[in-house]
C-alpha positions in Angstrom: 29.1 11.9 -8.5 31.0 14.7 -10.4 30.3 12.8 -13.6 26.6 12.5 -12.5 26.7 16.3 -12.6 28.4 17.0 -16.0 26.1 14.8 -17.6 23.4 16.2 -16.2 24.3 19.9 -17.0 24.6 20.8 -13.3 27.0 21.2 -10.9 28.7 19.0 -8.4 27.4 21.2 -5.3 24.1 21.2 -6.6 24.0 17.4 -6.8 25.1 17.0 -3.5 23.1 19.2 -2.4 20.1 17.7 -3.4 21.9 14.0 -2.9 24.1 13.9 -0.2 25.0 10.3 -0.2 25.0 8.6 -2.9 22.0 6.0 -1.9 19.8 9.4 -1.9 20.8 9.1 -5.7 20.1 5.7 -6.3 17.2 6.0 -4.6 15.6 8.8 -6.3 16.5 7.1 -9.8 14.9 3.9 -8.4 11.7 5.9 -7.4 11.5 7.7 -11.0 11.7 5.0 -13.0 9.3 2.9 -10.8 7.0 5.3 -11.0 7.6 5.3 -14.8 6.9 1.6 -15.4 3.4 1.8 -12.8 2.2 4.4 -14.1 2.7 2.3 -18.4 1.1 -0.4 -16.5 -3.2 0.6 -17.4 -2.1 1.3 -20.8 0.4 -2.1 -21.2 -2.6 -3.9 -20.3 -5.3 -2.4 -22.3 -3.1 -3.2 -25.3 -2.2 -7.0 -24.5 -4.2 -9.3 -25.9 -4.1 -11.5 -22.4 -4.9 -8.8 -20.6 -8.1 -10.8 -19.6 -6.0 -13.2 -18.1 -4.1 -11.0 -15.9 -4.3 -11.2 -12.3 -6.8 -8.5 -11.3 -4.9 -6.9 -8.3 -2.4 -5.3 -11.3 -5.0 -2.5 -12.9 -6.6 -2.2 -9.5 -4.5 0.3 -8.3 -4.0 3.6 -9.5 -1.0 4.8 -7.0 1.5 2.1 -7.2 1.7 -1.4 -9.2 
């Protein structure tokens, strides 16, 4: 976790502050880039060129993939 920090620029109280365990971590990283990749998925699929054959369900939804 203290390497966590210094790469980050903050400090090791801060982080466990906002992290206490270090699931909370994973979990928050997990979250982000989730919510990363769902929210690429309208554009990934306006570009693809099988984007016609694509199941439906995946550009139905506009709060999760």
């Amino acid at each position: 976790m203290e390497s966590i920090a210094a790469d980050a620029g903050v400090g090791a109280g801060r982080l466990y502050r906002n992290f206490p365990i270090r699931h909370a971590l994973i979990e928050a990283a997990y979250r982000s880039e989730l919510a990363r990749l769902c929210a690429g998925v309208p554009e990934l699929l306006r570009r693809s060129p099988t984007s016609r054959r694509a199941p439906r369900w995946i550009g139905s939804s506009t709060t999760s993939c």
